[in-house]
N, CA, C and O atoms as a GROMACS GRO file, in nm:
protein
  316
    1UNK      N    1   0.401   0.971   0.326
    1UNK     CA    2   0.392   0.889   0.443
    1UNK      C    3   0.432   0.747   0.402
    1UNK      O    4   0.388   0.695   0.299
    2UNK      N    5   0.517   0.688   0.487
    2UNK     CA    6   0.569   0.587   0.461
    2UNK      C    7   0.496   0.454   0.541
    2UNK      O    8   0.462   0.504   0.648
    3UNK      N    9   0.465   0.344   0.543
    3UNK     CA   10   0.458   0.225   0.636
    3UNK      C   11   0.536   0.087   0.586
    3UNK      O   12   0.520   0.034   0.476
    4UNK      N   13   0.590   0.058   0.652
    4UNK     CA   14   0.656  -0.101   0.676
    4UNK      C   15   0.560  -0.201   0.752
    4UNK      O   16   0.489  -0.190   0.852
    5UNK      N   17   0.581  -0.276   0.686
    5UNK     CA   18   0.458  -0.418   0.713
    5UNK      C   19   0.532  -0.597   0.759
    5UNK      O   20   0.458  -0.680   0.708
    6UNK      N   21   0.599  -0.635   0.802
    6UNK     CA   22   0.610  -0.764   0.840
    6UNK      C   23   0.513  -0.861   0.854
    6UNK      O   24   0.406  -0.834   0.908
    7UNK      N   25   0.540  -0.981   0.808
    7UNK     CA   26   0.472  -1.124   0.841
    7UNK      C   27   0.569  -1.255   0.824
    7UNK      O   28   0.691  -1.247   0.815
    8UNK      N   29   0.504  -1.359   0.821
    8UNK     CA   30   0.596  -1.450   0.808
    8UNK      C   31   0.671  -1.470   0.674
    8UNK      O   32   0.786  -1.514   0.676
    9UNK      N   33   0.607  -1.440   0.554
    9UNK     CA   34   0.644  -1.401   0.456
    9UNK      C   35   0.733  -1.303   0.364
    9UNK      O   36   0.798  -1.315   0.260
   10UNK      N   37   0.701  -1.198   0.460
   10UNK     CA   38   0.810  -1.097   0.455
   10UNK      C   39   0.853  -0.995   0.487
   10UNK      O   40   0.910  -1.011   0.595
   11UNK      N   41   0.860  -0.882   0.450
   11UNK     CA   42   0.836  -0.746   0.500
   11UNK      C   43   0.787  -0.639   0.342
   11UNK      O   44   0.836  -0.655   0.230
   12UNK      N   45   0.694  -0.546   0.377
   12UNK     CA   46   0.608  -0.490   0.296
   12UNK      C   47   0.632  -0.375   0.286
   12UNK      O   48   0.665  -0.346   0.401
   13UNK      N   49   0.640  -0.264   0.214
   13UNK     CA   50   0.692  -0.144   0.226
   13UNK      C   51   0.523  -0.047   0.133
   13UNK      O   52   0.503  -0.055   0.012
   14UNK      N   53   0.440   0.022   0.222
   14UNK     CA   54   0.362   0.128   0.100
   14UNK      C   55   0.426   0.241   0.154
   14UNK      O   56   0.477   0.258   0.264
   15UNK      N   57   0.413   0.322   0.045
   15UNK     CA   58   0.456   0.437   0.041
   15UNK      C   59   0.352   0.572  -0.041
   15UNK      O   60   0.335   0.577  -0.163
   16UNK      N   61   0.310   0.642   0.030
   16UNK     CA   62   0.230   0.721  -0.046
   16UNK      C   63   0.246   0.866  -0.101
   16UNK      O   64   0.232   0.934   0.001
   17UNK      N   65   0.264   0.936  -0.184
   17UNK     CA   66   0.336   1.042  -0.234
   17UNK      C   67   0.216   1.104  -0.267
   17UNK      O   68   0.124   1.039  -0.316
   18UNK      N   69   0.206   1.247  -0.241
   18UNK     CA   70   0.103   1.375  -0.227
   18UNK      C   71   0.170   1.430  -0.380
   18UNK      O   72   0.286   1.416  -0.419
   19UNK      N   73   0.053   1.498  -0.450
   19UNK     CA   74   0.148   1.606  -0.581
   19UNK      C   75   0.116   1.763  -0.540
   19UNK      O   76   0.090   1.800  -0.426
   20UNK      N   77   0.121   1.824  -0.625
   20UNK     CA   78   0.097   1.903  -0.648
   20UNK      C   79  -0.078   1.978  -0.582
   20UNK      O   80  -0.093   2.071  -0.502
   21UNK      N   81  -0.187   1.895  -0.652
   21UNK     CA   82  -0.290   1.934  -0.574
   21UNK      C   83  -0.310   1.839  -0.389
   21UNK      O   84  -0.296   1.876  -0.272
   22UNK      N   85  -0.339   1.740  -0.441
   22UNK     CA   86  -0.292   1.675  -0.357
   22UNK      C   87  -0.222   1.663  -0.196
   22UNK      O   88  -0.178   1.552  -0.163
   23UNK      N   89  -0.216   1.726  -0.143
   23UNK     CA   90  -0.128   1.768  -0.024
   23UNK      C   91  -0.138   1.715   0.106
   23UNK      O   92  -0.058   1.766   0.184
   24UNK      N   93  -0.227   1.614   0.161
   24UNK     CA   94  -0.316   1.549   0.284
   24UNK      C   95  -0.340   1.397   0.259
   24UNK      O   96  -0.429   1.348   0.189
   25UNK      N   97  -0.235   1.329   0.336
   25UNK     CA   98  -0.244   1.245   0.364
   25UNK      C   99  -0.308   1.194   0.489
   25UNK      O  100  -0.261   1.268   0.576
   26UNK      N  101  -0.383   1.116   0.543
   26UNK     CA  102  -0.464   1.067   0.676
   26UNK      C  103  -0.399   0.949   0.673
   26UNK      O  104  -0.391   0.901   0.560
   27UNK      N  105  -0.342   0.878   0.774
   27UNK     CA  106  -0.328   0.771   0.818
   27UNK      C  107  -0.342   0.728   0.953
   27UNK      O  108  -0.298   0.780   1.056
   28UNK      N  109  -0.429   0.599   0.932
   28UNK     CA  110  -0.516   0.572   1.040
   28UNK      C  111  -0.406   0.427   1.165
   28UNK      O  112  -0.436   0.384   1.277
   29UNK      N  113  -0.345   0.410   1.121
   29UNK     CA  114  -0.252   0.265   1.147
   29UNK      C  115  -0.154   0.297   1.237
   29UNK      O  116  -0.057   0.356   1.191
   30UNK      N  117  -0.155   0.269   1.371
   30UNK     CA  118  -0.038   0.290   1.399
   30UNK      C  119   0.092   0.179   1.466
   30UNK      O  120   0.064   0.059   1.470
   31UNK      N  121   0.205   0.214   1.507
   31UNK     CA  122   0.306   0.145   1.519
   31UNK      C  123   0.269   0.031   1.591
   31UNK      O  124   0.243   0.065   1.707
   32UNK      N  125   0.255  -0.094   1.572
   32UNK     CA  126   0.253  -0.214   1.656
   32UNK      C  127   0.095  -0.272   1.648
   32UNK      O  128   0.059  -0.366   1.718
   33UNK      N  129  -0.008  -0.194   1.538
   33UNK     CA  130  -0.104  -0.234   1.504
   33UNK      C  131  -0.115  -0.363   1.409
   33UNK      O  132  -0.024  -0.362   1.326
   34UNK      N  133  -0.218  -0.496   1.394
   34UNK     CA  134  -0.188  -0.567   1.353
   34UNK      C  135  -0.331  -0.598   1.267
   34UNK      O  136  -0.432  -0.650   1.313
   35UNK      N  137  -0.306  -0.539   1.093
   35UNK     CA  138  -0.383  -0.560   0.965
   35UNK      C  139  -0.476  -0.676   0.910
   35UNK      O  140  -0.427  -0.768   0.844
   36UNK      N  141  -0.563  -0.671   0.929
   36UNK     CA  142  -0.638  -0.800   0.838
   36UNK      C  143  -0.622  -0.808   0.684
   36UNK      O  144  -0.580  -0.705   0.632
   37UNK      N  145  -0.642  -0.887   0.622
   37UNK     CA  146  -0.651  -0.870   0.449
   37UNK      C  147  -0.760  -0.745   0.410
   37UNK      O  148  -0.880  -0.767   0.421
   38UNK      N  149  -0.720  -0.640   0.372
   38UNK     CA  150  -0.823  -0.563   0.331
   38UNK      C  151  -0.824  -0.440   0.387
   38UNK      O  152  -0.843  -0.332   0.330
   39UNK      N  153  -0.806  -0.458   0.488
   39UNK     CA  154  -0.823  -0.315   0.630
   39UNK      C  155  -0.770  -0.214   0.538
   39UNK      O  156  -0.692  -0.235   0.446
   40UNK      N  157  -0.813  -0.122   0.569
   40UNK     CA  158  -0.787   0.030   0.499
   40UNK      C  159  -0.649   0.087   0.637
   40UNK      O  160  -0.667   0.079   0.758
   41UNK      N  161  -0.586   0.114   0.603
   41UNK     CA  162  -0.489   0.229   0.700
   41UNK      C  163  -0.435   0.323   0.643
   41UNK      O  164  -0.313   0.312   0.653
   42UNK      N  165  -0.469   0.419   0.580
   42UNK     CA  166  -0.434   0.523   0.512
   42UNK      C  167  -0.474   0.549   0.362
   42UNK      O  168  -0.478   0.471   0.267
   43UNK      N  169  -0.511   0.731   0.374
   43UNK     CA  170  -0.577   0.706   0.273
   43UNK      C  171  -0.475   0.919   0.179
   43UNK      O  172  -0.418   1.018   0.224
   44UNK      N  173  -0.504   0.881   0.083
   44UNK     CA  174  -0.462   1.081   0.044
   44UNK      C  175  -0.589   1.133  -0.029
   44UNK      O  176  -0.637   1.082  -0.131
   45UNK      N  177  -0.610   1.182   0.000
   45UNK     CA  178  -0.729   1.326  -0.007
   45UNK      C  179  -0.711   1.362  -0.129
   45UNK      O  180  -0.620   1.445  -0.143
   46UNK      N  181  -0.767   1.329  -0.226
   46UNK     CA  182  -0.762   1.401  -0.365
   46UNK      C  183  -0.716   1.340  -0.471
   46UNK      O  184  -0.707   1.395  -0.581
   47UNK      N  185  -0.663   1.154  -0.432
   47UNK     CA  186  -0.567   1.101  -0.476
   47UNK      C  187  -0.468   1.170  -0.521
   47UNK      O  188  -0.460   1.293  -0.527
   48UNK      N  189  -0.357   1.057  -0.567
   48UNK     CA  190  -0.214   1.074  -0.595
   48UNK      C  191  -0.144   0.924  -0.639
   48UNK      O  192  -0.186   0.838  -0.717
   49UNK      N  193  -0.020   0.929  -0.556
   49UNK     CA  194   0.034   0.790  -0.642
   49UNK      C  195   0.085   0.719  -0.489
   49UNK      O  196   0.109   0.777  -0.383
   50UNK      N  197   0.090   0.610  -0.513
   50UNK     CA  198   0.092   0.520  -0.376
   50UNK      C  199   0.232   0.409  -0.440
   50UNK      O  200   0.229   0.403  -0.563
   51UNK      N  201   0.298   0.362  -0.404
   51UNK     CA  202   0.400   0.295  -0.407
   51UNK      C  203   0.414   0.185  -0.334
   51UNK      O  204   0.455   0.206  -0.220
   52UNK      N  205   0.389   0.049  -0.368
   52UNK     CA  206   0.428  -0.078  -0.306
   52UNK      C  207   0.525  -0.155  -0.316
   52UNK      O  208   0.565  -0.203  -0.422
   53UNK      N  209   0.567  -0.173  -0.217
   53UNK     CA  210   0.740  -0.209  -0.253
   53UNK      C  211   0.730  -0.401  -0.187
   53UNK      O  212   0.738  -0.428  -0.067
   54UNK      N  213   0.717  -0.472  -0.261
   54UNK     CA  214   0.728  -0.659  -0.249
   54UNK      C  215   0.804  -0.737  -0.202
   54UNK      O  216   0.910  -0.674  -0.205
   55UNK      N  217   0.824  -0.829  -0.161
   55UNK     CA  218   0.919  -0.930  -0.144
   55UNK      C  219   1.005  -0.957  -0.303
   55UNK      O  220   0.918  -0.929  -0.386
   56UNK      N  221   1.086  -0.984  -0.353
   56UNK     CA  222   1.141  -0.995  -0.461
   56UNK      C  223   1.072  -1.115  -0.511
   56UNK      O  224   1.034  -1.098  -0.627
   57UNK      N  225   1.036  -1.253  -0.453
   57UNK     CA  226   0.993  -1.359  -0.512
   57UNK      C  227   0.815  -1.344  -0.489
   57UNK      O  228   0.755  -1.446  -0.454
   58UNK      N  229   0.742  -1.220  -0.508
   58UNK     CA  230   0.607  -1.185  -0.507
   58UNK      C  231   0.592  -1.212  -0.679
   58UNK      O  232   0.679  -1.180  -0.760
   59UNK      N  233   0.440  -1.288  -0.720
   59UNK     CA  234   0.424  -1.270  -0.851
   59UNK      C  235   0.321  -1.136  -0.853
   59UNK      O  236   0.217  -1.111  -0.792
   60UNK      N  237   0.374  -1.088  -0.919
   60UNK     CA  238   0.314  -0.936  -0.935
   60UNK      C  239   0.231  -0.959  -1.080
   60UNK      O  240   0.273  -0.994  -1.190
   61UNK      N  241   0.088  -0.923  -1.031
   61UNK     CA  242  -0.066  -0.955  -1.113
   61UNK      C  243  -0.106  -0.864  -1.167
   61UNK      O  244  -0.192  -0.878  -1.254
   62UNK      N  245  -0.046  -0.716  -1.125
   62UNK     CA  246  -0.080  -0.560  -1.206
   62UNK      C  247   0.063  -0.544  -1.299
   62UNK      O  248   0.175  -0.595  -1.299
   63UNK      N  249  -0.002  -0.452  -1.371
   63UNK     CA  250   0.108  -0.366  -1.516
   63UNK      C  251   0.132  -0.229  -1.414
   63UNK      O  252   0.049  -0.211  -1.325
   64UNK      N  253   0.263  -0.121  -1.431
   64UNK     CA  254   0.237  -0.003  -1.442
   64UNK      C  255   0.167   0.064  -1.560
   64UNK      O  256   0.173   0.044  -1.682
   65UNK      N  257   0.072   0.182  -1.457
   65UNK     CA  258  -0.088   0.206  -1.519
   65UNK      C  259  -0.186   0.193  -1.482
   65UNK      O  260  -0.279   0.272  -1.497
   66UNK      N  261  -0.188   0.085  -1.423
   66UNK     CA  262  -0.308  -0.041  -1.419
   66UNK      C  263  -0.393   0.088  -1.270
   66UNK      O  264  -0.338   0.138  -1.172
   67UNK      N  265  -0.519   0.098  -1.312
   67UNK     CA  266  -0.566   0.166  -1.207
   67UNK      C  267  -0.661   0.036  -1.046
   67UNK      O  268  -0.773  -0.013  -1.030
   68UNK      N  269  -0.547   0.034  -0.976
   68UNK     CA  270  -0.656  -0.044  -0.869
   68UNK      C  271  -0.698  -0.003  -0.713
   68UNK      O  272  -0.615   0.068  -0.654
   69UNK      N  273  -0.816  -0.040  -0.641
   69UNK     CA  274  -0.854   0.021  -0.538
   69UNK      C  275  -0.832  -0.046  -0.418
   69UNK      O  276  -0.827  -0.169  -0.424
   70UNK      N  277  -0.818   0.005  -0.319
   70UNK     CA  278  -0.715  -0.044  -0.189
   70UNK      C  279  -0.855  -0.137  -0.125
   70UNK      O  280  -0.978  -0.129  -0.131
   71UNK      N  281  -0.748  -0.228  -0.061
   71UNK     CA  282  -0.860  -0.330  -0.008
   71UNK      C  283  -0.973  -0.398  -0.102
   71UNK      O  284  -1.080  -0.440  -0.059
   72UNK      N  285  -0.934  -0.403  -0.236
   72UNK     CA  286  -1.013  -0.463  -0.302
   72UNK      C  287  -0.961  -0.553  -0.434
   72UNK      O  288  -1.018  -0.654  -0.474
   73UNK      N  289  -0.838  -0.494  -0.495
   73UNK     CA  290  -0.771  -0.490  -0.574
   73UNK      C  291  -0.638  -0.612  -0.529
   73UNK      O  292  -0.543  -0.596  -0.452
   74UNK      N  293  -0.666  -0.699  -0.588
   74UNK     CA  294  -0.516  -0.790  -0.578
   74UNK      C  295  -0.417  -0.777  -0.678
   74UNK      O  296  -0.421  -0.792  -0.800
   75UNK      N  297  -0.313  -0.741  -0.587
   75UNK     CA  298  -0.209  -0.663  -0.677
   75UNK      C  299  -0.034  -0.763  -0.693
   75UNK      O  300   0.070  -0.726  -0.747
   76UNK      N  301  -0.063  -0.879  -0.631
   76UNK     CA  302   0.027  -0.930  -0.581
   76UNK      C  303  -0.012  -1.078  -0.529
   76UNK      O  304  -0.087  -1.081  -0.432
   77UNK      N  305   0.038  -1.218  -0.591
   77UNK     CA  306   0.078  -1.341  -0.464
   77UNK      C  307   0.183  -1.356  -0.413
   77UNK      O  308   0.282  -1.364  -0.486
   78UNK      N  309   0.194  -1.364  -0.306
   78UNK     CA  310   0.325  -1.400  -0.222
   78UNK      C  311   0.314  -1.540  -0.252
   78UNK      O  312   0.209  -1.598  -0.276
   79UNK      N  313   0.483  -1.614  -0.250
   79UNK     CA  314   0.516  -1.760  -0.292
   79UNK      C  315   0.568  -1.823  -0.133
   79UNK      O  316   0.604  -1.940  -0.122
   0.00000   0.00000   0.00000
């Protein structure tokens, strides 16, 4: 399941990928809904791997690896 995110800053891309066990994604967010810092909108059942895609001039604060939890975890400043 894919979502695109806009603000004045930029546009946001998560992306969440199911494996093997894994198979159930829930997402709660829909088209024209508008996010606070934190809000949960989707979640996968069993975890898996989630993909955030930045503005190019974002300073990025995580390593790949780095294990962090949604809505809690700062993973990123926008400039």
């Amino acid at each position: 399941m894919t979502w695109a995110f806009q603000n004045s800053r930029g546009t946001f891309v998560v992306r969440q990928l199911t494996g093997m066990i894994a198979r159930r994604i829930v997402g709660w967010a829909d088209v024209g809904d508008e996010l606070k810092k934190g809000e949960h909108f989707g979640m996968i059942r069993f975890g898996s791997r989630t993909e955030v895609y930045l503005p190019l001039d974002a300073e990025v604060l995580v390593k790949v690896g780095d294990r962090v939890t949604g809505g809690i975890s700062v993973i990123a400043r926008l400039r």
